[in-house]
C-alpha positions as CSV (number, residue, x, y, z in Angstrom):
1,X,-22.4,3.3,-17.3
2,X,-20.5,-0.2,-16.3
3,X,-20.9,-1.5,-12.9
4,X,-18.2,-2.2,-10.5
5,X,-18.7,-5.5,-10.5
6,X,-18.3,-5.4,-14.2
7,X,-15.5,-3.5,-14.4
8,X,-13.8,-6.1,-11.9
9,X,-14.8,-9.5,-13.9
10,X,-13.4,-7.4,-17.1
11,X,-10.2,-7.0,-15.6
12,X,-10.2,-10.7,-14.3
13,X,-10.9,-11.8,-17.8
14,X,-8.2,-10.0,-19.4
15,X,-5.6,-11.4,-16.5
16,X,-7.1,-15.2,-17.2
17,X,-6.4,-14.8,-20.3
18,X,-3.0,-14.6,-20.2
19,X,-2.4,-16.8,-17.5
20,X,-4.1,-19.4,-15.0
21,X,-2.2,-18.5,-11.9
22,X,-3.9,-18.4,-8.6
23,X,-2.6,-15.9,-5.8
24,X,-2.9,-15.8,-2.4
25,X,-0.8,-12.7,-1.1
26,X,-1.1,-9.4,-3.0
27,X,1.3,-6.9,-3.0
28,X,1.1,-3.1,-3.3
29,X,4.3,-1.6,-4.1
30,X,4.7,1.8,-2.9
31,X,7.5,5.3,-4.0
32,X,10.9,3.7,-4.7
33,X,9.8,0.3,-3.5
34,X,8.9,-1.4,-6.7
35,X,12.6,-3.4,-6.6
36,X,10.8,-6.4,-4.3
37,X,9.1,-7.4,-7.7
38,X,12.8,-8.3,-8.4
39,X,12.2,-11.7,-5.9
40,X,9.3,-12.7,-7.5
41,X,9.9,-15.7,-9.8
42,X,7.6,-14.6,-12.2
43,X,4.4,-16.3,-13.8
44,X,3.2,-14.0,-16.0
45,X,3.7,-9.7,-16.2
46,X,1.1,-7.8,-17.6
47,X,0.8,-3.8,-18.0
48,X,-1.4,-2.3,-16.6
49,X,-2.3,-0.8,-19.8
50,X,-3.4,-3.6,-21.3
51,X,-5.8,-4.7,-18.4
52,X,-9.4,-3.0,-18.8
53,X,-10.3,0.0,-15.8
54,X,-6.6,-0.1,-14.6
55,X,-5.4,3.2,-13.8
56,X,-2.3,3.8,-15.0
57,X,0.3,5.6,-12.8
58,X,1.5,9.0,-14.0
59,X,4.2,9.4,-11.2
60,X,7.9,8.5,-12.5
61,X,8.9,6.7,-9.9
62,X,5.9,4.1,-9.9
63,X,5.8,1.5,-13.1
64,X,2.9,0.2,-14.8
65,X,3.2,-3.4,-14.0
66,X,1.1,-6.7,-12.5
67,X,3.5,-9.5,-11.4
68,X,2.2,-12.9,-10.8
69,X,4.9,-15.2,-9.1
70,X,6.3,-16.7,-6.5
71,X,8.0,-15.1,-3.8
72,X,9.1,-17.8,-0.5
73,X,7.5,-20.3,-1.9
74,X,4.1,-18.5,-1.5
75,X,1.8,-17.6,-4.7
76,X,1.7,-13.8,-4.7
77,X,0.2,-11.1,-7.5
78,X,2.4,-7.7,-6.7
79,X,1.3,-4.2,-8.4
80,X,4.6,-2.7,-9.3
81,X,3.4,1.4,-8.6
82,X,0.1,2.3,-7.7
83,X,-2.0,5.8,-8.5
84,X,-3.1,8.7,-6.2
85,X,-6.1,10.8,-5.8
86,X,-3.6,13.7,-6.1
87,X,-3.1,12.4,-9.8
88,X,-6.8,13.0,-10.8
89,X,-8.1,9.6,-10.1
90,X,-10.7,9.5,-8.0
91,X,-11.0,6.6,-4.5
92,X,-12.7,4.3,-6.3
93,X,-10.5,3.9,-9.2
94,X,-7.5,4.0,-7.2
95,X,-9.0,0.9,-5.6
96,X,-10.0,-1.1,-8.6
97,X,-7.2,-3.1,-8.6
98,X,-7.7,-4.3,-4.9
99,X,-10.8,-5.6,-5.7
100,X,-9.4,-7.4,-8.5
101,X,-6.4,-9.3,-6.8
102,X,-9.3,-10.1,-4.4
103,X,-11.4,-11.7,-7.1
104,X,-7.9,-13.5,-8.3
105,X,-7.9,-15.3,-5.3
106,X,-6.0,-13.2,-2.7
107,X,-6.6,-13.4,0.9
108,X,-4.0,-10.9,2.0
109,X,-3.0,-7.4,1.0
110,X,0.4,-6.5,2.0
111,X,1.0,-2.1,1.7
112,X,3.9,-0.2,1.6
113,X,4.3,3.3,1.0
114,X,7.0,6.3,1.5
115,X,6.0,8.7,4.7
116,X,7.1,11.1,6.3
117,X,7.7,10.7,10.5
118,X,6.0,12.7,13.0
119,X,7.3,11.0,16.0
120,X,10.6,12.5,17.6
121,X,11.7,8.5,18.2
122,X,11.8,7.6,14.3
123,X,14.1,8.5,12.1
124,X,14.7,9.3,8.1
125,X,15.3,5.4,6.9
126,X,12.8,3.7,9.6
127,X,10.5,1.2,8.7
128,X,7.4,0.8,10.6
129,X,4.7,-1.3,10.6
130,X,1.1,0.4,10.6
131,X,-1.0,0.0,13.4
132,X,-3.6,2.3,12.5
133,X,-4.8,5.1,10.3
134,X,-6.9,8.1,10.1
135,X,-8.4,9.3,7.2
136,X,-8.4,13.4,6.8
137,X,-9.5,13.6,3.2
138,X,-12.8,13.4,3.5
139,X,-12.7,10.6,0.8
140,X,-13.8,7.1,0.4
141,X,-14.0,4.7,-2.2
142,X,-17.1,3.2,-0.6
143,X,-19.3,5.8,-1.4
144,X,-22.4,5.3,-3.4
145,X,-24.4,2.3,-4.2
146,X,-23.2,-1.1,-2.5
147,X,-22.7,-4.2,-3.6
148,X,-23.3,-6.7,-0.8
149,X,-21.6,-9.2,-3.0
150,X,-18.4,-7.2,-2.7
151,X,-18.7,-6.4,0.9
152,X,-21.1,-5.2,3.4
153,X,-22.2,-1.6,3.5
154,X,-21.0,-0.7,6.7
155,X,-18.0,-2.4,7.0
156,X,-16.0,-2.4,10.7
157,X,-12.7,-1.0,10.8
158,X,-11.7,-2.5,14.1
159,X,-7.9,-3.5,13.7
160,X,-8.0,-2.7,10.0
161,X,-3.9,-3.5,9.8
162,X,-4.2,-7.3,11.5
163,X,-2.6,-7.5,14.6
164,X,-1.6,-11.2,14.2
165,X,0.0,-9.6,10.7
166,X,1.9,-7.2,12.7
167,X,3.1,-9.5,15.6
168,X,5.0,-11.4,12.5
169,X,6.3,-8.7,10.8
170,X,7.9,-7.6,14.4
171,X,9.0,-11.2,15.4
172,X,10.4,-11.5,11.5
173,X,12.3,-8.5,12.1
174,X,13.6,-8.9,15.4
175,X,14.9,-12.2,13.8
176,X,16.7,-10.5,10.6
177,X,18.4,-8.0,12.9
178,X,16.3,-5.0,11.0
179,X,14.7,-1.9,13.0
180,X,11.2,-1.9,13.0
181,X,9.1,0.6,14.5
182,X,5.4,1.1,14.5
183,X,2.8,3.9,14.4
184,X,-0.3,5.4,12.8
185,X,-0.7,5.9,9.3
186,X,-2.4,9.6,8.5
187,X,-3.8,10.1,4.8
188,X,-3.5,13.7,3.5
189,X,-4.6,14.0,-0.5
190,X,-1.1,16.1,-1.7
191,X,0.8,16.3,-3.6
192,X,2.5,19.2,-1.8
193,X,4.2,18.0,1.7
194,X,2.9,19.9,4.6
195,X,3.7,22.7,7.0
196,X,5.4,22.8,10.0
197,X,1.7,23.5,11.4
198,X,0.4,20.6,9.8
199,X,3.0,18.4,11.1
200,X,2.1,19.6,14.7
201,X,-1.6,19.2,14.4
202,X,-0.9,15.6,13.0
203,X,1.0,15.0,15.7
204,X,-1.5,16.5,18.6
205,X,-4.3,14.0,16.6
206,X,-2.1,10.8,16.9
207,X,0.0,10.0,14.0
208,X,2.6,9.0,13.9
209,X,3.6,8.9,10.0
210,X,2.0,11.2,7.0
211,X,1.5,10.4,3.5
212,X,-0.4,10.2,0.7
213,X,-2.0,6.9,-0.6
214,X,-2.5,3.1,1.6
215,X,-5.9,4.5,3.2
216,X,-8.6,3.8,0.3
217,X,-6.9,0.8,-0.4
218,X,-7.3,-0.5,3.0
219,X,-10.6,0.5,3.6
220,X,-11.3,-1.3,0.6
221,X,-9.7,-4.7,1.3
222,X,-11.3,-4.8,4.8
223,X,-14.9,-4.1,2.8
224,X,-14.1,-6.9,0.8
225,X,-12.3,-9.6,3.6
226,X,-9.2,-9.1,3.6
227,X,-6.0,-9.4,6.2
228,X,-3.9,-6.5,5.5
229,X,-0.1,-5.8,6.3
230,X,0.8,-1.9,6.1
231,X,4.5,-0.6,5.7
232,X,5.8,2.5,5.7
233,X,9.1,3.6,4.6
234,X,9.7,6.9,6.3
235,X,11.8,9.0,4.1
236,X,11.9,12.4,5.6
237,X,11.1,13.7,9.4
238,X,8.0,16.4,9.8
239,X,9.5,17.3,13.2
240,X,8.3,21.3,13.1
241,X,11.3,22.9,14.8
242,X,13.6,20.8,12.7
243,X,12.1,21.1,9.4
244,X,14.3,21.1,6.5
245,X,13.4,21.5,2.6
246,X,12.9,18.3,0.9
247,X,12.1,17.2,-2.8
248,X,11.7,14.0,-4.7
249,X,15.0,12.7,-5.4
250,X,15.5,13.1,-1.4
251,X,12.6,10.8,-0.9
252,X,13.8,8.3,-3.4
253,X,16.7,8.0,-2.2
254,X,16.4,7.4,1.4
255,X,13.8,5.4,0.1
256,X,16.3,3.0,-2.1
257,X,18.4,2.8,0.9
258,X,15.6,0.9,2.9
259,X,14.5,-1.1,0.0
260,X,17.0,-4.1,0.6
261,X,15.7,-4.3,4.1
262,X,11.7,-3.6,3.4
263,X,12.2,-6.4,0.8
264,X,14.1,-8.6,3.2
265,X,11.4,-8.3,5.4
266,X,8.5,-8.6,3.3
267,X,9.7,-11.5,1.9
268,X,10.1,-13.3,4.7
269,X,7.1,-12.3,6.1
270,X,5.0,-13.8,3.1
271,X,7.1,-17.0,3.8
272,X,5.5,-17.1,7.4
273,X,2.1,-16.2,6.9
């Protein structure tokens, strides 16, 4: 069985062999969002498929695709769609290529996700900046063995999302003219959306937005030393007495309405950190 440190320096390999090009920002693209790799004056693109231990996204509206480029003059490597747990992979491999961007050179891990809103003050469209998270799944990708090359085995998750990340993103914001709101992130497995009881018992327990990936991912790039930048794009409202059915092409669509904004922002933001 391969290690998970060979599995990472496998997947480096395969990435230096196609290009030389040293990040320091990396990039998680998130449902509907993967147009930002559209700024990205591009090194090099690889597949994901053709990198060894990648998972390989199964959801339509995620691609396949690691982009190494440029984005505000910064040196970024952005993963255009991300997996799930819900899609049979389980925390660690969902992480893998966290650790890799790491090993690339990264020393920042910007997030964004679709979620939905639990607090009456948001709104469908909203972008918020996470503050914090809670973790309902039971899952993490840190279980088992550690490497305490990779990270230590009890790693703090005090201020996880950076606070000095956060105070530019809301500064950056306030300066493009775009809404910005904040709140805490809660992870939930899916891939079915929740009930109107679930909503209020989210609520009751603090959150603020609901979704389905951006946890392992964090707790991962904390374990291994990194800042990290969380945003949400919230695409439908979990308020339980105004529920209202919602399906995929919903959330992609509010979704591509935010995009010009979220990448506004994010690009910007990577010019000021």
């Amino acid at each position: 069985m391969i290690g998970l440190k060979q599995k990472i320096q496998e997947s480096v390999q395969a990435i230096r062999n196609r290009t030389a090009f040293k990040p320091e920002i990396g990039i998680i693209l998130g449902t509907g969002l993967g147009r930002l790799a559209d700024n990205i004056q591009a090194d090099t693109t690889i597949p994901y498929a053709t990198i060894p231990h990648f998972p390989i996204p199964t959801v339509e509206s995620h691609g396949g695709r690691l982009i190494l480029g440029m984005i505000n003059n910064r040196p970024v490597v952005a993963m255009q769609g991300r997996v799930h747990y819900y899609e049979g992979y389980e925390p660690q491999e969902i992480t893998h290529p966290v650790r890799v961007m790491k090993e690339l050179g990264i020393h920042t891990l910007i997030v964004s996700n679709a979620a939905g809103g639990l607090n009456p003050e948001f709104q469908a469209g909203d972008i918020a900046v996470i503050t914090d998270h809670i973790n309902l799944t039971s899952l993490n990708p840190l279980r088992g063995p550690n490497d305490e090359t990779l990270g230590p085995r009890f790693p703090d998750m005090f201020q996880c999302y950076d606070p000095a990340l956060i105070k530019i993103a809301q500064e950056t914001a306030r300066d493009l003219g775009i809404r910005l709101v904040k709140g805490v992130y809660a992870w939930l497995t899916g891939p079915n959306l929740e009930t109107a009881a679930e909503y209020r018992y989210l609520r009751i327990i603090g959150a603020d937005l609901v979704g389905m990936s951006t946890v392992p991912e964090t707790i991962v790039a904390r374990h291994a030393g990194l800042r990290v930048l969380g945003f949400s794009v919230i695409t439908d409202m979990g308020i339980p007495e105004q529920l209202k059915p919602v399906d995929l092409a919903t959330v992609l669509k509010v979704a591509s309405q935010a995009e010009p904004r979220l990448t506004r922002l994010v690009s910007e933001v990577i010019g000021r950190i």
